[in-house]
C-alpha positions as CSV (number, residue, x, y, z in Angstrom):
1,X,-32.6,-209.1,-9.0
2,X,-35.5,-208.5,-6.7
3,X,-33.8,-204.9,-5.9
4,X,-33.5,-204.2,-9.4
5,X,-37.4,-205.3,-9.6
6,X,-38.1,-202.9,-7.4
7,X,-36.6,-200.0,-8.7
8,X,-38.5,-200.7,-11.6
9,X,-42.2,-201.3,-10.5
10,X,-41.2,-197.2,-8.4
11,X,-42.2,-199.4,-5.1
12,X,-40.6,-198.4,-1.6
13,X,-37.7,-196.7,-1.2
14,X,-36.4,-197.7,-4.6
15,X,-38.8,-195.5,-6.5
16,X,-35.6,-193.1,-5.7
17,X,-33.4,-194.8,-7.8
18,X,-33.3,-193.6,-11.7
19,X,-34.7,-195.6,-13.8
20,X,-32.2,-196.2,-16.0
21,X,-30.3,-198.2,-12.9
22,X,-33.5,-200.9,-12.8
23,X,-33.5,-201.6,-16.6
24,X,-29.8,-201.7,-16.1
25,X,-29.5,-203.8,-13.3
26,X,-32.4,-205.7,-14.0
27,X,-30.6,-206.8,-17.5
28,X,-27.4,-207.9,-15.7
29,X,-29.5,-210.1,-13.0
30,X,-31.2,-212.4,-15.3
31,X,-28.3,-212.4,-18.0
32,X,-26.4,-213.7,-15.2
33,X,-29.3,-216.2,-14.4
34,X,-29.6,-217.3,-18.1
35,X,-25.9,-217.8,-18.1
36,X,-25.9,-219.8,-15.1
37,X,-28.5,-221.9,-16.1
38,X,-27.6,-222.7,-19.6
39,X,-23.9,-223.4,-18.2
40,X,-25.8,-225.9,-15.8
41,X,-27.7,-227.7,-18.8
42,X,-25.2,-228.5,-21.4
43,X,-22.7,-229.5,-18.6
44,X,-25.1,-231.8,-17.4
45,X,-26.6,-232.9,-20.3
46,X,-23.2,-233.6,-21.6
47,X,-22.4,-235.8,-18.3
48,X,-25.9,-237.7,-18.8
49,X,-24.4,-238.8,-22.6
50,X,-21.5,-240.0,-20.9
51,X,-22.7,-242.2,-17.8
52,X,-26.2,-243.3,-20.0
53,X,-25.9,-246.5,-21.6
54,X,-27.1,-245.9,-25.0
55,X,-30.8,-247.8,-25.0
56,X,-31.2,-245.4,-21.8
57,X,-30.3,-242.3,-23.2
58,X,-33.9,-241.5,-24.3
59,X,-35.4,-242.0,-21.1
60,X,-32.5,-240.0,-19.2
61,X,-33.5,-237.3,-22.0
62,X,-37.3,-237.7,-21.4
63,X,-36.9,-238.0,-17.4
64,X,-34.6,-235.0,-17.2
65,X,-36.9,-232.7,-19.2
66,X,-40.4,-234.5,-16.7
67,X,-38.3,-233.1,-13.7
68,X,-37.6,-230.0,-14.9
69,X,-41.5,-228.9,-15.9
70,X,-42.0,-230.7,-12.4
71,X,-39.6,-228.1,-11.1
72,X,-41.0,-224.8,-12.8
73,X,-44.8,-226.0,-12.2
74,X,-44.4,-226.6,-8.6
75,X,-42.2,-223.4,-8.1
76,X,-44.6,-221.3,-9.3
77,X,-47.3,-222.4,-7.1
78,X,-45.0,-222.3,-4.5
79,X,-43.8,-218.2,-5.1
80,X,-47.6,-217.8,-5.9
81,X,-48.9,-218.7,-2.2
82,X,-45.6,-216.9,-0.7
83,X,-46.1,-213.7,-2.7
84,X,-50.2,-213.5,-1.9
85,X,-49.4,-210.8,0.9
86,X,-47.0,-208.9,-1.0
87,X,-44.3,-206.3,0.2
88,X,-41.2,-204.9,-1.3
89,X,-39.7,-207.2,1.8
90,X,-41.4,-210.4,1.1
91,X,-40.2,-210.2,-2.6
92,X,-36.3,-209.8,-2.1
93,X,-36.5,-212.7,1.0
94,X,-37.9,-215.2,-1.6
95,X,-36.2,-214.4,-4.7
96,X,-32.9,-214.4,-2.0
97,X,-34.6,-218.0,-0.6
98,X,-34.5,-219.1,-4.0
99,X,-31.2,-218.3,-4.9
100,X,-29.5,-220.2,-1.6
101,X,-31.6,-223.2,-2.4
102,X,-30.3,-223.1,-5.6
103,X,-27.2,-223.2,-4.7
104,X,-27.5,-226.7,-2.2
105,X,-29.4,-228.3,-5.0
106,X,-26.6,-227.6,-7.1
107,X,-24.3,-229.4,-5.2
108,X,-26.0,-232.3,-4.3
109,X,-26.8,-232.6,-7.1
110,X,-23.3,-232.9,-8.7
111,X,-21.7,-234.4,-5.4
112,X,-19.6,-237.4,-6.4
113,X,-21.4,-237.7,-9.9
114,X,-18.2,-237.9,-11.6
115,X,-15.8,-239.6,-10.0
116,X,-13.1,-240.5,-12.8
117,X,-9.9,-238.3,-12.4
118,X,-9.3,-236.1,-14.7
119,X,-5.3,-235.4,-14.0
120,X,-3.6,-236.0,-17.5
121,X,-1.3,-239.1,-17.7
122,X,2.2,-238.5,-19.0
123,X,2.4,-239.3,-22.7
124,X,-1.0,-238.4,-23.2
125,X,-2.3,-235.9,-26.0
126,X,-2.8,-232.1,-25.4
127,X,-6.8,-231.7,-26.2
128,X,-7.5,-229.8,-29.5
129,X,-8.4,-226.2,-29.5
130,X,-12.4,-225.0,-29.6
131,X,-11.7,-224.2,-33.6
132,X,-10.4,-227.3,-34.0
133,X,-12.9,-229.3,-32.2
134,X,-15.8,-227.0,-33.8
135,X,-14.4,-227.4,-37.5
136,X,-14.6,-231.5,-36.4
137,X,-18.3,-231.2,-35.5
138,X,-19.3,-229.2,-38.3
139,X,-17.9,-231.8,-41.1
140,X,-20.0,-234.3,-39.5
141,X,-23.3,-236.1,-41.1
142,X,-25.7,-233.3,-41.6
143,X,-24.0,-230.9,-38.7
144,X,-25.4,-227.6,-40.2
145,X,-28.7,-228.9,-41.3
146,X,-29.4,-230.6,-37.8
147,X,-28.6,-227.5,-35.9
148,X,-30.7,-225.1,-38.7
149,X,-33.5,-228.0,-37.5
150,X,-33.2,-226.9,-33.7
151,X,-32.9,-223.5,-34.7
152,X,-36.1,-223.0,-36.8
153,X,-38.0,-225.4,-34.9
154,X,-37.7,-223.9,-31.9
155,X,-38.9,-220.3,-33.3
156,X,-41.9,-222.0,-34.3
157,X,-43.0,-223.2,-30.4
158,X,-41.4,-220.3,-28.7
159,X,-42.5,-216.9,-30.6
160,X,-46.1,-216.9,-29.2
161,X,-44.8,-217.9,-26.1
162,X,-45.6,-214.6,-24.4
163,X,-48.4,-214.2,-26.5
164,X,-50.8,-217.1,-25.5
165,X,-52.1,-215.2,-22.3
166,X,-53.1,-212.2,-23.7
167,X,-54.3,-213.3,-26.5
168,X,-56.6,-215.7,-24.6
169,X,-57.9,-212.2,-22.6
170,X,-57.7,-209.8,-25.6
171,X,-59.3,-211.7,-28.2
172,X,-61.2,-213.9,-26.5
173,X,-62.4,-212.2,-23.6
174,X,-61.0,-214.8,-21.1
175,X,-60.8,-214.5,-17.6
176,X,-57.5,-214.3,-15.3
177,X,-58.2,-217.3,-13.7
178,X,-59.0,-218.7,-17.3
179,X,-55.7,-217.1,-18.8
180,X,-54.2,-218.6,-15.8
181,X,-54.3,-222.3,-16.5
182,X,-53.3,-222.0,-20.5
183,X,-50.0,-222.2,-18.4
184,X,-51.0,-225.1,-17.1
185,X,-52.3,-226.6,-20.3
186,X,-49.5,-225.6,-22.0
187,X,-47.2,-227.9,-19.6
188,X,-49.5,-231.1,-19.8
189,X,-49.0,-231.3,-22.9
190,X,-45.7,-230.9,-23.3
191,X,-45.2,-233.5,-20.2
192,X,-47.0,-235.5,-22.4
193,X,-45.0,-235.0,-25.5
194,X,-42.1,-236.2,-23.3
195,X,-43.8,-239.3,-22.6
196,X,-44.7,-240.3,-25.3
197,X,-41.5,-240.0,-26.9
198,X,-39.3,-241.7,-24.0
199,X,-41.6,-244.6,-24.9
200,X,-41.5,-244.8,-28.3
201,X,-37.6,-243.6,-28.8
202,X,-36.8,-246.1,-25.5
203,X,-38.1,-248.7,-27.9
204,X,-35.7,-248.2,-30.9
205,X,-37.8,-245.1,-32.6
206,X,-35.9,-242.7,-34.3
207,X,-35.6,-239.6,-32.9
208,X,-35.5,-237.2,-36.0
209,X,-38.9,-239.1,-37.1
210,X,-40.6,-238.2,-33.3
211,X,-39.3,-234.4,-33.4
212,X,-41.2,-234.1,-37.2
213,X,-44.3,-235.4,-35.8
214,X,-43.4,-232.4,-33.4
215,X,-43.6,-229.9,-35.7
216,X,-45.9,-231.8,-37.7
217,X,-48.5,-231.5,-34.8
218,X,-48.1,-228.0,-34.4
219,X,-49.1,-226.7,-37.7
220,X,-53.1,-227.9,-36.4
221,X,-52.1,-226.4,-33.0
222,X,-51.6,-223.3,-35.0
223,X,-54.5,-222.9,-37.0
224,X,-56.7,-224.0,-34.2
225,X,-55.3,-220.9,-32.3
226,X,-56.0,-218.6,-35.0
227,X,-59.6,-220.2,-35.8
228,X,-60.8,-219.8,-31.8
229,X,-60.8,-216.1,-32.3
230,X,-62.6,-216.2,-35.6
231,X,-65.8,-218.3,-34.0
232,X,-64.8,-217.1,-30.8
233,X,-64.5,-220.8,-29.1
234,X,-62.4,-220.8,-26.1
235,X,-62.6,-224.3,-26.0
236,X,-60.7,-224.8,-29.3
237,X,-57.9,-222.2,-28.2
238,X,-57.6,-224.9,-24.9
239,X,-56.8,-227.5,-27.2
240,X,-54.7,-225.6,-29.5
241,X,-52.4,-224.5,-26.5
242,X,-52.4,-228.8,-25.1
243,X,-51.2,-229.5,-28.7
244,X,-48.4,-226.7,-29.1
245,X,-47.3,-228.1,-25.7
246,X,-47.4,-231.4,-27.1
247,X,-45.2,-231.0,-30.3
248,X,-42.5,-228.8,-28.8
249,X,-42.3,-231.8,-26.0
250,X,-42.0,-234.6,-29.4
251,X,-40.0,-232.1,-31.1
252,X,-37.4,-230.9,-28.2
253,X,-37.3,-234.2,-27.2
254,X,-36.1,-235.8,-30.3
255,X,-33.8,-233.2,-31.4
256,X,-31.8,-233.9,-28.4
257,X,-32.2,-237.4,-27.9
258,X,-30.9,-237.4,-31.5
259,X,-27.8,-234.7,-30.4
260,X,-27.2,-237.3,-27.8
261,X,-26.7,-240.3,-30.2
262,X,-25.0,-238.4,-33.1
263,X,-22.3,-236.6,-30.6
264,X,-18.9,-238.9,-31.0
265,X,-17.3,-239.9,-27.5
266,X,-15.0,-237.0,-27.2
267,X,-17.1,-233.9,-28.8
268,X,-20.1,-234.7,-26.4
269,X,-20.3,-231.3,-24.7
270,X,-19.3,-229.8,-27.9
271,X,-22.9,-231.3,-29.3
272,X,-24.4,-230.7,-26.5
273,X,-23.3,-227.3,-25.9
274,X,-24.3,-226.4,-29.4
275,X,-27.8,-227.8,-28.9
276,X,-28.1,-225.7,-26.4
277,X,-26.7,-222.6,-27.8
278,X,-29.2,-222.4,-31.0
279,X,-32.1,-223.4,-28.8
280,X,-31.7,-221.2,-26.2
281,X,-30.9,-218.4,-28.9
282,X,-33.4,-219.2,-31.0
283,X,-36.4,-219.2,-28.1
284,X,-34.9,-215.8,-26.8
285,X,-34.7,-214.4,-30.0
286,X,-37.7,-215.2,-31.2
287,X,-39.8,-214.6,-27.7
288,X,-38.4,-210.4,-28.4
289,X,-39.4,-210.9,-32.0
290,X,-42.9,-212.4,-31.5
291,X,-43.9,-209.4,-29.3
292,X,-42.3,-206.7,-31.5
293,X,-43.8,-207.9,-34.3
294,X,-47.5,-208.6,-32.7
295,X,-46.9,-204.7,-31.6
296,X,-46.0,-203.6,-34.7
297,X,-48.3,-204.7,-36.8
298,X,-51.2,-204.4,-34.3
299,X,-50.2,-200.5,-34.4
300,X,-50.6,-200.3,-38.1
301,X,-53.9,-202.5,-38.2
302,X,-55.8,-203.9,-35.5
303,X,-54.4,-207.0,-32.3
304,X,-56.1,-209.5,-34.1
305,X,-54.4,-209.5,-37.1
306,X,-51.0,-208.7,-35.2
307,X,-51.8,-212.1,-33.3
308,X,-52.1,-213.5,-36.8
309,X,-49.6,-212.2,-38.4
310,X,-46.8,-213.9,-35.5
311,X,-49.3,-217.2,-35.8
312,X,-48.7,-217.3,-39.4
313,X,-45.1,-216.6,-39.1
314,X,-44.9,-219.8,-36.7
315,X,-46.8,-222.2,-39.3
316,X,-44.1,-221.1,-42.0
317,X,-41.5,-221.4,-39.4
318,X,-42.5,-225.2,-38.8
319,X,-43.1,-226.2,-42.4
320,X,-39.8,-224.8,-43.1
321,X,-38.5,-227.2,-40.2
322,X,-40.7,-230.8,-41.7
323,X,-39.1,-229.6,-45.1
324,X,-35.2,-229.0,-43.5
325,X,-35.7,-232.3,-41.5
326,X,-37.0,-234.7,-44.5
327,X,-33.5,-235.5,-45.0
328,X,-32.9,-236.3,-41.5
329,X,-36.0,-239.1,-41.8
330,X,-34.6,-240.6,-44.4
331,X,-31.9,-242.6,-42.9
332,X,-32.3,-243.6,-39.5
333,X,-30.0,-242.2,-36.7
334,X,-27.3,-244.2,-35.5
335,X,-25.1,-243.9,-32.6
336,X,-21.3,-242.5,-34.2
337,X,-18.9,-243.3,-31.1
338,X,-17.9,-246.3,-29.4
């Protein structure tokens, strides 16, 4: 990765390199990562549904999610002060840094978690296939509209994810340093979010009620975003960023806290794994989308409106999710396995 970087920014001796080689390479490098990573999360999201006792499993949800902004906030500060002298050098000793830690936390982290054996006992049952398994899951309750819920939902937090910063500088003549902490914002309220909902859901809530005051909240989030530029109020375009952090933290947070009571016994990485396959789908996909789109139309007419255009796009997104999820709401989840 931090080669591939380099070959890319033209800095040192990789400015040599074709170009082609660092869009290439740099591709590979964080497919690989995303791989990783995702592997790593419905693995150990599906171990979590196993060893929490049910009346935990919202707090295991709300503390895993705490950890890992934790994680990212802290690590950024952290590459932030290491990279202030920067050097082609520096660069490929922390992203190489990085990657060893990784690999220790990893494995303390999983050391001895699972102890059961897992040898098969004579007279036991072969396991079904993926297809079978998948056809299983998909004739449950809802098992298409729950996963449509993540899907949709999670465009509408993630497609002005890229976005936020500039817009804050382009439109609204912020700062860096100002641009900076929307990051920062961002975060504390979706840390909040989690919070919030480990607390309520910890106490008997239901979880597909908490993810559609998620969404719910976002639609204001949204139009407060939009309306900054119009009066030109930075303050307002603060709070609209604390609240879209706040309702993807209610709404990620009950989606899968729901996901975790739903999922029978034996399909529990199957659930989990396809949580995390529209999620991480849809926030990818829609991340490429929302720039596109903001270039697109930006080129035709002017940045403001293309901003507006992928704001607007995110409001219909998230009423689209309320109306998908009123069924949900209707009857409160309950846990299907033993």
């Amino acid at each position: 990765m931090p080669f591939s970087l380099l070959v890319l920014a033209g800095l040192g001796e990789s400015a040599r390199a074709p170009e082609w080689v660092g869009h290439l390479t740099t591709a590979l490098a964080f497919l690989l990562v995303g791989a990783g990573m995702h592997t790593t999360q419905t693995v150990g999201l599906a171990l979590a549904t196993d060893l929490s006792p049910p009346h935990k499993q919202a707090n295991v949800v709300g503390f895993m999610f705490v950890m890992m902004l934790v994680g990212m906030i802290g690590s950024a500060l952290l590459f932030g002060d290491l990279l202030t002298q920067f050097s082609p050098g520096r660069l490929v000793q922390v992203v190489q840094a990085a990657a060893i830690i990784t690999l220790v936390l990893n494995v303390i982290a999983v050391w001895k978690q699972e102890g059961r054996s897992r040898q098969r006992r004579p007279g036991m049952g072969q396991d079904p296939s993926f297809s079978e398994a998948w056809q299983m899951f998909i004739r449950g309750d809802h098992a298409w509209r729950r996963l449509m819920v993540v899907g949709f939902g999670t465009m509408g937090f993630s497609m002005e994810d890229v976005l936020l910063e500039p817009y804050g500088g382009e439109i609204l003549k912020l700062s860096v340093s100002q641009t900076t902490y929307l990051t920062a914002t961002l975060a504390t309220g979706s840390l909040l979010g989690f919070a919030w909902a480990s607390r309520v859901l910890s106490r008997g809530g239901d979880p597909y009620r908490m993810a559609a005051w998620g969404a719910a909240w976002g639609l204001p989030a949204f139009v407060l975003v939009i309306a900054a530029a119009v009066i030109q109020m930075p303050a307002m375009f603060s709070l609209g960023t604390f609240l879209i952090g706040l309702g993807a933290g209610l709404f990620a947070h009950g989606t899968l806290t729901a996901t975790m009571n739903l999922a029978p016994k034996e399909q529990a990485g199957l659930a989990m794994g396809a949580w995390g396959a529209v999620q991480a789908t849809a926030a990818g996909g829609s991340m490429a989308l929302g720039g596109v789109l903001r270039d697109a139309v930006a080129h035709g007419f002017d940045s403001w409106t293309g901003y507006c255009v992928v704001y607007g796009l995110e409001l219909a997104l998230l009423g689209l999710t309320l109306w998908l999820m009123w069924p949900l709401t209707r009857v409160r989840s309950t846990r299907l396995h033993s």
